[in-house]
N, C-alpha and C positions, 0 to 999 in steps of 0.2 A: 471564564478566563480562557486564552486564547492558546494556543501553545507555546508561541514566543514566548508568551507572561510566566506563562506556567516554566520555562526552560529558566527565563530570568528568578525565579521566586526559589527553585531549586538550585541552583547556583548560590544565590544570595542566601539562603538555610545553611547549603555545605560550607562558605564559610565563617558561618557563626559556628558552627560545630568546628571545624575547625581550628577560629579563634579560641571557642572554649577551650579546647583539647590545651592550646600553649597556654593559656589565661589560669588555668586551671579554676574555671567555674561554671555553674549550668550552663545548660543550654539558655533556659528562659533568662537567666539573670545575663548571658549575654546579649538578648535577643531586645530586651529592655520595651520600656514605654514610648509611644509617638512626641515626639517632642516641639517643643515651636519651631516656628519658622525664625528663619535668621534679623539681626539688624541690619538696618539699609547700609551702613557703612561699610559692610565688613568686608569686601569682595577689594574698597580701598583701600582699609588697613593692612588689609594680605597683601596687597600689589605693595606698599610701602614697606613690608617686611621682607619682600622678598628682592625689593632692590636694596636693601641692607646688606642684607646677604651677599646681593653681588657684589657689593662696594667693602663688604669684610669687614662691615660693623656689624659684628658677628652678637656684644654684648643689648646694644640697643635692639636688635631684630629679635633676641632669646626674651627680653624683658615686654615686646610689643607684644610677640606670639604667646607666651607665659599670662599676659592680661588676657590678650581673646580667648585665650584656651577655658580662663575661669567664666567667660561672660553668661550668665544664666539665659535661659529659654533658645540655646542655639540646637536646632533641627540636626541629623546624625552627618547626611553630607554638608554641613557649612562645620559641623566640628569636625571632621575629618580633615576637610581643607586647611584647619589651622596645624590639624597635630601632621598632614603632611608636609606643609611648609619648618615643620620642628625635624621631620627626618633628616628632610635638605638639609638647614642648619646643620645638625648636629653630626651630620657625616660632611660638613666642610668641615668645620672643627672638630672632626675628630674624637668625636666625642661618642664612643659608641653605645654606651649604657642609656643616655638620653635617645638614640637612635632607636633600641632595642623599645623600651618605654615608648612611644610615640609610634612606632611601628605596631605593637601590641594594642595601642590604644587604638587607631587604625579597626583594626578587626574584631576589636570588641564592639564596634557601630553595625547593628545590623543594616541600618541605613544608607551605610557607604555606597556609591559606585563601584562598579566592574574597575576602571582606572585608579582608584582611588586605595580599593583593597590589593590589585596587582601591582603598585606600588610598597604599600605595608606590607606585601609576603615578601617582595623582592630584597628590601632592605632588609628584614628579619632574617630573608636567609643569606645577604652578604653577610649580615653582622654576626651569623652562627653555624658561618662555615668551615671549612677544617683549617681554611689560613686566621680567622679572628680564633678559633680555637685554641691556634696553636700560642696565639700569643696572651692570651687567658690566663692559659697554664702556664708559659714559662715566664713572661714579663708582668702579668697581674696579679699572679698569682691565685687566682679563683680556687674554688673548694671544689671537690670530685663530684659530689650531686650540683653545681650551680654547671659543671661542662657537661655532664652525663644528659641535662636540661636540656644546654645550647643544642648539644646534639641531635635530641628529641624533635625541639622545635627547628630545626633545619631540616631534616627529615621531612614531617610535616609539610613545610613550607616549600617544601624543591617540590614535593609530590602535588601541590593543589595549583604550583605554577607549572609544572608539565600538563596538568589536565586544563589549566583556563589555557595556556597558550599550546597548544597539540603540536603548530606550522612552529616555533622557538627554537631551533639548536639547539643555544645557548642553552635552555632551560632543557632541554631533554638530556642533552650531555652532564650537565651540572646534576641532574637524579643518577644519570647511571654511575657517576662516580661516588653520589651518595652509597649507591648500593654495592657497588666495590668494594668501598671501605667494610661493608658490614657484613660482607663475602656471599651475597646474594647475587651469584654469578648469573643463574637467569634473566633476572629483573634490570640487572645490568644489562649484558646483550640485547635485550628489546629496546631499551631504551635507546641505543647507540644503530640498532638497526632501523629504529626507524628516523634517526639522522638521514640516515641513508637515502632512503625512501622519498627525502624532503625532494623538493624543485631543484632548487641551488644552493645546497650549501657550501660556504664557502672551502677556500683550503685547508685551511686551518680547522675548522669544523669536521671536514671529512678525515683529517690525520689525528684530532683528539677523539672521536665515532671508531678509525679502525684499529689505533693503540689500546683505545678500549675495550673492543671484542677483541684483542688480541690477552689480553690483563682477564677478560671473564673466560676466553678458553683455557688459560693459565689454571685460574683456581679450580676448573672443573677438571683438572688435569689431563687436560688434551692440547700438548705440546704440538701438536700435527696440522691444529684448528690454529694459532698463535703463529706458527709460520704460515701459513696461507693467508691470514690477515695482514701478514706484516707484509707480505710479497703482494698483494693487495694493494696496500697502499703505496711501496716502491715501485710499482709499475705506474702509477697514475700519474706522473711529470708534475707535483706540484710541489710547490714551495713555500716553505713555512720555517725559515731564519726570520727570525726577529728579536733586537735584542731583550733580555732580562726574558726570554718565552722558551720553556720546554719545544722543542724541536722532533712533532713528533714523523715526519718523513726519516729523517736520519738515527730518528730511534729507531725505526723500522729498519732501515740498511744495517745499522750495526745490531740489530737483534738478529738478523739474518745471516751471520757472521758467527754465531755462538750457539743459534739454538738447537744447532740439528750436533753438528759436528766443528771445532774449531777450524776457519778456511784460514790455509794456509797456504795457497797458490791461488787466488784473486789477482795478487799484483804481478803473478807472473816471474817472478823473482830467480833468480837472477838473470836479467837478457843476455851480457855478456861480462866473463872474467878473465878474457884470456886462456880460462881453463887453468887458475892461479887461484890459492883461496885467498880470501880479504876478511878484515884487515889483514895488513901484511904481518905473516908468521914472523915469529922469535927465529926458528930454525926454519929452512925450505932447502930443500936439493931437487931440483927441480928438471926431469928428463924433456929430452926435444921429442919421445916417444911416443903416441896414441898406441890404445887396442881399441877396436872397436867394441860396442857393447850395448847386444840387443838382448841378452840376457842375463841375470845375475842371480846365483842362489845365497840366501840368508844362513850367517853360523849366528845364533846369538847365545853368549855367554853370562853370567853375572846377574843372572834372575832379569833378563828381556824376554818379553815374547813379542809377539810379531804387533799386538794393538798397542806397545806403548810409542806415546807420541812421537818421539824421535823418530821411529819406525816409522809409524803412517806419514811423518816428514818424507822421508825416502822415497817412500811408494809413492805421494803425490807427484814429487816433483822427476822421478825416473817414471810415471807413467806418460807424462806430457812427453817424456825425452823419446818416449817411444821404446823405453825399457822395459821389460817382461820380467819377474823375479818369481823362479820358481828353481824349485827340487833338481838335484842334477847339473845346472847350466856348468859350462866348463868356466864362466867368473864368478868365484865366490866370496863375500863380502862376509868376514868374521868380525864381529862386533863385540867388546866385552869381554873374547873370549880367555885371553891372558895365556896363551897356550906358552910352552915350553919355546925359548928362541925366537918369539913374539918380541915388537918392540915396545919396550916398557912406556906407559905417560910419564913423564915427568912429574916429579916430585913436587908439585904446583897448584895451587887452586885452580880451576876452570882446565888443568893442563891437559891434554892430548896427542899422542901420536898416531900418524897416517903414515900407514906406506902402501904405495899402489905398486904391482909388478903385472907382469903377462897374464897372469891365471889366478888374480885376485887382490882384494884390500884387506888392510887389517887396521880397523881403530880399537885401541887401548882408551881409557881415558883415569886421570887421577878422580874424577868423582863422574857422579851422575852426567852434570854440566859437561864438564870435559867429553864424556862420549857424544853431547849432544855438540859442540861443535866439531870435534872428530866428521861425524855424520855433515855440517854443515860445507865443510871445507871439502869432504869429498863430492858432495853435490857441484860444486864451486869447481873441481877441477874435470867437469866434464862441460865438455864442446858439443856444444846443443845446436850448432846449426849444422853441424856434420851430419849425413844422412850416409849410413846409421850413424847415433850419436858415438863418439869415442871420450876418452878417458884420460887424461895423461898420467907418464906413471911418474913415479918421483916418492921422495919421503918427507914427511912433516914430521915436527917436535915444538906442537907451540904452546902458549899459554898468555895470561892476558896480564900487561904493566899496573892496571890500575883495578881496584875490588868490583867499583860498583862506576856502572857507562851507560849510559843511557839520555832520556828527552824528558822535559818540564812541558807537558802541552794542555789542550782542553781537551779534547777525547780526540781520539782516531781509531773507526773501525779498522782498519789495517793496521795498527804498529805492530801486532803479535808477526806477522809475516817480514815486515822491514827489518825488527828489530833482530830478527833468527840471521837473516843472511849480514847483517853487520857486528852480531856478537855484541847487543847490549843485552843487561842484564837488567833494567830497571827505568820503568816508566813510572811518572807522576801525571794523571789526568785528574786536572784541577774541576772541569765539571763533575765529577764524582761519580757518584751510585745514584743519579737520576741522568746519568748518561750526558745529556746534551745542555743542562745549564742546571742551574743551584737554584731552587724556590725551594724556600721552605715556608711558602703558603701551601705548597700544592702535597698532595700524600706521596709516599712512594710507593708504587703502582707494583704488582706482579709480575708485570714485563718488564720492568726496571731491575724489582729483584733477581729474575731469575735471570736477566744480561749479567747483572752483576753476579751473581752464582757463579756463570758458565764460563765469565770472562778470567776472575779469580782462580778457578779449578784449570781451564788452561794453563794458564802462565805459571802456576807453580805446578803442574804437572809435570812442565820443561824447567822449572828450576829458575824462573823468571821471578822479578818482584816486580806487579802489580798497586800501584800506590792509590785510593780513591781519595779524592779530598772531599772534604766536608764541610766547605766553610759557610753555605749556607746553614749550620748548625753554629759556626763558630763566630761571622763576623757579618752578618747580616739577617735579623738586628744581632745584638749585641745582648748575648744570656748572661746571666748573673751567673760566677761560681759558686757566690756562696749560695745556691738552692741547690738541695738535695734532686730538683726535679731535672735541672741542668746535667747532673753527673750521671743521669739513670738514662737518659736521653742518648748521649754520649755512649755510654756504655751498652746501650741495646745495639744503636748502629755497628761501632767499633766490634765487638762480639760476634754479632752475626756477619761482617765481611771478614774477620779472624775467620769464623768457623767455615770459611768458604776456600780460604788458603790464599786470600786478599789481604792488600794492607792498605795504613788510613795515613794521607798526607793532613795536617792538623795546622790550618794558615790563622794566625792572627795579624801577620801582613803589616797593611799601613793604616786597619783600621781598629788598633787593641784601641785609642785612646780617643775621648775620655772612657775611661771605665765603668762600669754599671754603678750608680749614685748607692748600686744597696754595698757592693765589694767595696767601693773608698770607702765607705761606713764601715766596716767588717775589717779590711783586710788594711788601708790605707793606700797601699798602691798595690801593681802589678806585680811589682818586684817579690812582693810578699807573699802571692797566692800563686801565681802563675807554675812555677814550676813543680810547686808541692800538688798541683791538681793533675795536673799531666802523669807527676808518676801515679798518685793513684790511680789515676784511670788506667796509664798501662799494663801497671801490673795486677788489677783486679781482673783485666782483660786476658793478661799471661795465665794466671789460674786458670783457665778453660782452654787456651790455646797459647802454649809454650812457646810456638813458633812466631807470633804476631810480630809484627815491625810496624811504628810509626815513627815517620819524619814529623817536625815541629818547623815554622815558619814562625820565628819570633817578630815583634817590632822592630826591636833592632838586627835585621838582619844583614848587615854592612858595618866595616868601620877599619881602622878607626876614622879614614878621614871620610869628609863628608857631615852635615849637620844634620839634627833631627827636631824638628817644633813641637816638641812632646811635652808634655806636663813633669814626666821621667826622665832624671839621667840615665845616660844610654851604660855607663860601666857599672852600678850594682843593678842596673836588669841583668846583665847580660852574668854578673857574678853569682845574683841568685842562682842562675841554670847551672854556674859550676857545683854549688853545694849542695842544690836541690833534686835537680833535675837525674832520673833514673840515666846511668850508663849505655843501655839497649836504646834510646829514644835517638834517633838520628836531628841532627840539627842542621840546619841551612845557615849558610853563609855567602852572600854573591860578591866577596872581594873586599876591597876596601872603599869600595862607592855602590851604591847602588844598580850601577851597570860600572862596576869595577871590573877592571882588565887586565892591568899591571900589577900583580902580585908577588912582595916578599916576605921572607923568610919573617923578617920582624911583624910584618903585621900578623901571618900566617898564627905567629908566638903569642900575639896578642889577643886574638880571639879564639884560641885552646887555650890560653893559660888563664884567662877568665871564665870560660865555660867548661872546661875540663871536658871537652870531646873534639875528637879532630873535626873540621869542618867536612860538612857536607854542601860542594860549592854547586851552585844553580849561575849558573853564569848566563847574563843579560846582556841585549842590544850587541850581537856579534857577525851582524850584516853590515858589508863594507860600505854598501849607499843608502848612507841614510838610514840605518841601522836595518835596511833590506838585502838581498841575496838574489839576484840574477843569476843560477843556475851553475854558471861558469867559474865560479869566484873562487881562487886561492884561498885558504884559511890558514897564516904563515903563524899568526897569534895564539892558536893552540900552544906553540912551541918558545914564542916570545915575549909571551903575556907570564909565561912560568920558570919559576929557578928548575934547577936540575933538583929532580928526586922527590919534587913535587907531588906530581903526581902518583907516584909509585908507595909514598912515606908515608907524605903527610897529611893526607886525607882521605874519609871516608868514601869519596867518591865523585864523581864530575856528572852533573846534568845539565845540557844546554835549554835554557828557556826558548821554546816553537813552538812557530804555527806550523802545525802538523799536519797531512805531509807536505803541506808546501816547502816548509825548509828540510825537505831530507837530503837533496844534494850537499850542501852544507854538512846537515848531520853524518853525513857519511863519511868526511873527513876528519871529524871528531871520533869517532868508532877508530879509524884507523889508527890513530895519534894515543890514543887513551888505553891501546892493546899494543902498540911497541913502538915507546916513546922515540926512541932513539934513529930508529929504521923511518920516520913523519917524513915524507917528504910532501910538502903542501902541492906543486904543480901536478906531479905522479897521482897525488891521492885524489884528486877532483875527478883529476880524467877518468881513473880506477872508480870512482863512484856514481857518475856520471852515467858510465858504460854499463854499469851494472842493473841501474834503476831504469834508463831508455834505450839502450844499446851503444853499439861501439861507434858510430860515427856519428851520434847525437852533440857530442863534444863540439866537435870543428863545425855543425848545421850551427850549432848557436853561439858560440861564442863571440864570433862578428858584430850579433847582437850586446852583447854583453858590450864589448869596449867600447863599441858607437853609444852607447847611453852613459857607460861612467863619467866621461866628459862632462855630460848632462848633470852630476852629481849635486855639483853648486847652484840648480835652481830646484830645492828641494821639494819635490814631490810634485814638481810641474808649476814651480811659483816662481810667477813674473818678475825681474828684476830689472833697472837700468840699464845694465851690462846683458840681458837679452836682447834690448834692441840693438846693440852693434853687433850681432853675428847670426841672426834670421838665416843666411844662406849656411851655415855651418849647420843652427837646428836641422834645418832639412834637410841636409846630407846626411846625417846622422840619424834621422828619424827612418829615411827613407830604406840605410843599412839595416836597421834594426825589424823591423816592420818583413822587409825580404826575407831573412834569415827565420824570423817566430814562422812566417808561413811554411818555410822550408820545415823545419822542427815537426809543425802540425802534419806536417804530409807523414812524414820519417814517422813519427810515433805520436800520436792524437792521447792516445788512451795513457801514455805514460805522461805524458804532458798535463791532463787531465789532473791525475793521481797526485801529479809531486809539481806545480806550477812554479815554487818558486814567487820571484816577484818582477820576473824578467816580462810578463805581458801586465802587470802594472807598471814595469819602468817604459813602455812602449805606449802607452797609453798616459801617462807623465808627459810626456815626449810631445806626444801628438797635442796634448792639450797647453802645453808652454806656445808651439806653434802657434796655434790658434788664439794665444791669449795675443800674440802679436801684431796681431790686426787690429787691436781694438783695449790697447794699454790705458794701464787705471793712473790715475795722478798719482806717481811712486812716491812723493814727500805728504799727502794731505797727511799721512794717518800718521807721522813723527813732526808735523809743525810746529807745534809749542816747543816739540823737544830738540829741535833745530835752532829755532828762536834761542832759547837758554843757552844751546852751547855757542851761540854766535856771541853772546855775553860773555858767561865763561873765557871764551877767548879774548875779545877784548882786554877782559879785567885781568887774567892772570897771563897771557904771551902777549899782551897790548897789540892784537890782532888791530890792525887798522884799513881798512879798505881805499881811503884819500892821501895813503902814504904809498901804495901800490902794493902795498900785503895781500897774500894769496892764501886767503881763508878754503881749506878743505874738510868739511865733514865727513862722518862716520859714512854717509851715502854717496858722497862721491869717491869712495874706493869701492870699488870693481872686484868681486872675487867675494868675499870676507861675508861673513852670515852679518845683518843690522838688526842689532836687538836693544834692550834698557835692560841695564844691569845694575843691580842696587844689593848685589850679597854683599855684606859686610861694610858695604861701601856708600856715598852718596850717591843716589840714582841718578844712569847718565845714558844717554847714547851712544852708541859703539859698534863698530867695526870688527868681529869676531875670527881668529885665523887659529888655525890647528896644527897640528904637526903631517910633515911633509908624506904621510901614508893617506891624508884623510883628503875630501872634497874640497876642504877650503883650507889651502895649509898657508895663501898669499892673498894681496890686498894692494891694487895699484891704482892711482888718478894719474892724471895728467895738468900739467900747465904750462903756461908759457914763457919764455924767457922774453920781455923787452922792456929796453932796447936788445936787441940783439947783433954782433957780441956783446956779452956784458963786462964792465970794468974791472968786474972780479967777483969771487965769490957769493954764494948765498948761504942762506942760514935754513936750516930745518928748524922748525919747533914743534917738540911731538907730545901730545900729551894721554899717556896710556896707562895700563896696568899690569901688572904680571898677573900668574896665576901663584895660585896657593901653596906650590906643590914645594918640598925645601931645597931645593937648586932652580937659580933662577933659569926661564923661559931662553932658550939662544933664540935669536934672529939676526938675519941680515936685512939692511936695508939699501935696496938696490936705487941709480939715478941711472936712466939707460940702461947701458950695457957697463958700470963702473960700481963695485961695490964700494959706500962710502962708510959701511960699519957694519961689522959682524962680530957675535957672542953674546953672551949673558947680558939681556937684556940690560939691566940697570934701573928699573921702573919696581914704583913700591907695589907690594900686594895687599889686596882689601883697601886699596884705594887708589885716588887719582896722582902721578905726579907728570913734570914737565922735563924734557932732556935736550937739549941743543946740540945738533950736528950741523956740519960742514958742508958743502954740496959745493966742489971745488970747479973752479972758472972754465978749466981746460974739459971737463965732462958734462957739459950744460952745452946743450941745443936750443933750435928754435923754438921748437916744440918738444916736452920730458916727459919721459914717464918715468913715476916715482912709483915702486914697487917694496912692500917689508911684506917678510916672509917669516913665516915660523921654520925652524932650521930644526925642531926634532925631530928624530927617525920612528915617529910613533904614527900606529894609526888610532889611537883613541880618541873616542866620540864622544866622551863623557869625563869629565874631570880633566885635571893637568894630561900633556902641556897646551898652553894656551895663550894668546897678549890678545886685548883689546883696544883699539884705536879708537880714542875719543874725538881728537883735531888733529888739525894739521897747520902751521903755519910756515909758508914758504915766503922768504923776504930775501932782500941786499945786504950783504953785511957791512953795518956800520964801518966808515971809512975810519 
């Protein structure tokens, strides 16, 4: 035997040993007898089964392969070839157990091929990895020795596919994270190092390779080895977003962010305030004064020493200013101290007093919080381009209008920094405790834990609340309450980010329903289990950690108006939570729609007085274009979306749903609003927030941009319409402003730009591609034909539209402005012409037509057939002929359906040529629900003589 043979014959022994090992039998009874050779057909039957397969006659190819599999005298590779064609199958359908089976059967063939067996180990250890595992235990419920098994033989199976394939990644990375799990921190790092080692491995290979030696220095406890891998990887410029995929570049960035020390000057913060703290204080007296100050010495009072965080706040942000703080200096900063003649904090939650004079500050604060923004606002009131930096003096007495202020995002390694210099107090990062997305195929890693550790023990060190969500536990798949395994699952997570000084945001969302087939069995609906499992969970959780806070994300998180296609009425779910549901559990509410805006006092009534806790509002879609935010953008809705005492009274708290930090301009006007409601003023606050995050003349670089696109609004997101092609030379003027200005921005501050983008270089890139689509216009009716056709019926049959009487048929497409969509809530589906209220993009809707003869003998006739909205005062509009209004107010048009109303269009305001303009006449900007009409036709005639 030669050595090749001899290298193939050893291979082909390990895995029959192998196989034994998962088979659980001899060797020799794996190793078996030489068997015959095959039948001449079979190489056909296989090709026939396996185009079954492709064609998803999934039952006829199980019943073909099922016969070949029994056919007696078949040799070991032609029965391999049958039970491989069974793996295929059975992992299209889904069928893992048959997968597993037929995989095994596989390696019980001493005879197999090299391809043949590396396919049955591959399947074997998809089907018994820690994502088939996971749903074992919670969705099939398996027995402890049938997973302890899978484990085994995964194990197994990842190790004899790293040794046949050595050149693999994939397969090297898949052992090391076997070994991970099993805290075989060596065995891991080798594995992941010789990723390394490879030719080319890809991006994504070399960021799951260095998050994994960064996770094996973790458990050997070398925190110092973890940063240097992670910094490793963040130097290498690659990129690895993809959706529904752990992100492990930006796990890297934001583990870089926590694991040494929490960074709290990365963004630089604050570029400019005026030397005014922000939000703007309750009380400020505010001198035209500077001292200069290149030094400052520390009094701290109140059980402070110099390493708690508030402090190292200080010291970072006065070291950059070019401040020195030491022993002696003639400016000294008393903190805490409460001395005698001191100005007291205010009697307030968060409250705080600052007063700065010639030869020192002194913050007070009513609690912890309160000193920390004490400290925040004095930061704030120094002038940091001054060389030397100076100070202004003046006194503060402030305190914050609303409990809890804060953002709804996916993660951002920066909020701990943004959210110190705007005074929120509470983040929800819905990717959770696996950092950068939700799998719960995948484990939670080391370096996951201990981000989450460090990020947790920050934010409540500063008295912050920290939300992780979980819903890869909660809503993808879908775990049965009623198993015991569900609540112990729950409860290890939940526990151990408690015990970190972390809380758990807990989403059922929009996808509670249908509920698990084993709960309707058990419980009959949601209504029944839902809220009684949450408290126990919370409070089995309080046991161990008193302090714990979970928010809950119910199905019905909106109402009352608005519908839900649920199997559940929406009022005893939501009554369950008031009888059920523990007090301590915070609860989400987004308004009265789903991107609810306009909130009263009644509906406010009606979702506490079902649920018995005040709402906790998460407020959706609050970008003015197109529910985006260019940078520049007023936010006048904070103040007019809400009654008076709103926010001060009536709820638990405001979180705005973002993309993080892209919308912090935005967000920073909400901070302001949400800390003194009264003092909002929306123009002041932008620029004030603006100035803060890129500096003070980043305002007037961009906002040019800003108005030259809003224009733009009505062709959303860069889509082609009719009414694009009459005004080409406008796109371009406008693109051209917009495009000058980002470059100027880029120059003024790149890296803050960077940071917090906004959606001002997508609305420029909108822009540029509306243009371009102008060259080269798509047939704007093919894709509503039919539904052109019918309402040209429609018309006929109900306004006796007639085109050989000289009738002047207008479709939903030939008005100009107005969104065209098919609308069928409630109603027969129809065509239509969509206009808003006069704050939003499309608040009007004009065609044109002709008058002749011209003059005409007299009068014409409108005939309009439209619908209101839902809301219970009808929709105002005007409807303009030229420059001559021939009808304005309440609509007059039914809701949740089509009706027909006939106006005038009088002799003396008819030209040669018209334009016919209706307009939505409310002073809203909402994007989502009322107010709103829809234009179906239009019929313009003579009026009968």
């Amino acid at each position: 035997m030669n050595r090749e043979s001899a290298e193939r014959a050893t291979a082909a022994r390990c895995v029959v040993v192998l196989a034994a090992a998962v088979l659980g039998v001899s060797v020799c009874a794996a190793w078996g007898e030489e068997p015959a050779r095959p039948g001449a057909d079979l190489a056909a039957r296989l090709g026939e089964a396996a185009t079954k397969i492709r064609a998803k006659q999934y039952a006829q190819a199980e019943a073909e392969l099922l016969a070949l599999e029994k056919l007696p005298g078949l040799d070991d590779p032609s029965r391999a070839s049958v039970r491989v064609q069974l793996i295929r199958l059975y992992a299209a359908t889904g069928k893992a157990e048959g997968r597993v089976a037929a995989a095994k059967g596989v390696l019980a063939l001493a005879g197999a091929d090299a391809n043949q067996r590396t396919e049955a180990l591959a399947a074997l250890a998809d089907a018994t990895d820690f994502g088939a595992r996971y749903e074992a235990r919670h969705l099939q419920m398996r027995s402890e020795e049938e997973l302890r098994q899978a484990e085994r033989d995964n194990r197994l199976c990842r190790e004899e596919l790293a040794r046949l394939k050595a050149d693999d990644a994939d397969c090297r990375i898949a052992l090391g994270n076997v070994y991970l799990q099993a805290g075989e921190a060596d065995k891991a790092a080798a594995e992941f190092q010789a990723v390394l080692k490879l030719p080319k491995p890809t991006a994504f290979q070399q960021g799951d390779a260095l998050t994994g030696l960064a996770s094996a220095s973790l458990l050997k406890g070398d925190r110092e080895g973890a940063v240097r891998w992670c910094k490793d990887l963040a130097s290498r410029n690659l990129r690895t977003t993809a959706r529904h995929r752990l992100d492990p570049v930006n796990e890297a960035k934001y583990a870089l962010q926590f694991l040494d020390r929490p960074e709290t000057d990365y963004l630089k913060l604050p570029y400019h305030t005026g030397a005014k703290a922000f939000p703007t204080p309750q009380q400020a007296a505010y001198s035209d004064q500077f001292v200069p100050l290149t030094k400052a010495a520390l009094s701290l009072g109140g059980g402070l020493r110099g390493d708690d965080p508030r402090i190292e706040l200080l010291k970072a942000k006065f070291a950059r200013y070019g401040i020195a703080l030491a022993d002696g200096a003639p400016f000294t900063i008393r903190i805490g101290v409460n001395a005698p003649g001191d100005p007291p904090a205010p009697d307030k939650g968060e409250g705080y007093s600052l007063t700065v004079t010639a030869d020192g500050a002194v913050i007070n604060g009513h609690d912890a919080q309160g000193v920390l923004w004490g400290v925040v606002s004095l930061i704030q009131l120094v002038d940091a381009s001054a060389r030397p930096a100076k100070v202004r003096l003046g006194r503060i007495v402030d305190w914050p209008d609303t409990p809890r202020r804060g953002f709804l995002q996916g993660y951002w390694k920066d909020a701990l920094e943004f959210m110190l210099f705007c005074k929120m107090n509470t983040v929800v990062s819905q990717s959770g405790v696996q950092i950068t997305a939700c799998d719960p195929y995948r484990p939670w890693t080391p370096l996951q834990k201990e981000v989450c550790s460090r990020v947790s023990k920050a934010f409540a060190a500063l008295g912050l609340k920290h939300y992780f969500g979980i819903r890869q536990w909660t809503m993808y798949p879908k775990l049965p309450l009623s198993s015991e395994r569900t609540f112990e699952l729950h409860e290890e997570v939940c526990s151990q980010v408690a015990a970190w000084g972390g809380c758990i945001y807990f989403p059922y969302d929009d996808t509670r329903f249908p509920i698990h087939p084993a709960d309707l069995a058990r419980f009959g609906a949601a209504a029944n289990m839902d809220a009684k499992y949450l408290t126990r969970l919370f409070r089995a959780v309080r046991k161990t950690n008193p302090d714990f806070r979970m928010v809950f994300c119910p199905p019905f998180y909106w109402g009352p108006d608005g519908r839900a296609a649920y199997p559940e009425p929406r009022d005893p779910y939501l009554k369950s939570l008031g009888e059920s549901l523990d007090a301590g559990i915070e609860l989400i509410w987004t308004g009265p729609r789903v991107k609810g805006f306009t909130k009263n006092r009644e509906q406010v009534a009606w979702y506490a007085g079902l649920t018995r806790h005040k709402p906790f509002l998460f407020q959706n879609g609050t970008g003015p274009h197109n529910l985006l935010s260019y940078i520049t953008d007023a936010t006048p809705g904070w103040t007019e979306w809400h009654y008076d005492g709103f926010f001060q009274n009536d709820i638990e708290g405001f979180l705005k749903n973002a993309h993080m930090g892209a919308e912090a301009p935005q967000t920073t006007t909400l901070a302001d609003c949400l800390w003194n409601v009264k003092a909002y003023d929306p123009d002041k606050s932008i620029r004030k927030g603006v100035a803060m995050l890129y500096g003070k003349e980043m305002f007037d670089i961009l906002d040019p941009a800003n108005q030259a696109l809003a224009y733009l609004d009505k062709y959303k997101y860069g889509q082609i319409t009719p009414e694009a092609m009459t005004e080409i030379p406008e796109i371009r003027r406008r693109l051209e402003i917009a495009e000058a200005a980002y470059a100027r921005g880029e120059q003024y501050n790149a890296f803050s730009l960077e940071n917090f983008p906004g959606a001002l270089k997508r609305g420029v890139d909108f822009a540029r591609n509306l243009l371009a689509a102008t060259k080269n216009p798509p047939d704007f009716f093919a894709k509503y034909r039919k539904d052109i056709a019918a309402t040209r019926e429609l018309a006929a049959r109900e306004a006796g539209a007639d085109a050989s009487r000289g009738h002047i048929l207008k479709m939903p497409t030939d008005f100009l402005g107005g969104e065209i969509l098919l609308y069928a809530n409630r109603c027969p589906r129809r065509l239509g012409s969509l206009i808003r209220g006069r704050k939003t993009p499309i608040p009007r809707a004009a065609t044109r037509f002709d008058c002749d003869p011209f003059p005409p003998s007299g009068p014409y006739e409108l005939h309009l057939c439209a619908q209101d909205d839902e809301a219970d005062a009808p929709c105002r509009i005007r409807i303009r002929l030229n420059d001559a209004t021939v009808f304005e107010g309440p609509s007059g048009f039914v809701r949740n359906g089509w009706s027909l109303r006939k106006f005038v269009l009088p002799a003396a305001d008819l030209k040669r040529y018209n334009t016919l303009t209706i307009e939505c006449m409310e002073d809203s900007s909402n994007r989502s629900g009322p107010p709103w009409f829809i234009i179906n036709y239009a019929v313009v005639r003579k009026s009968a003589p």
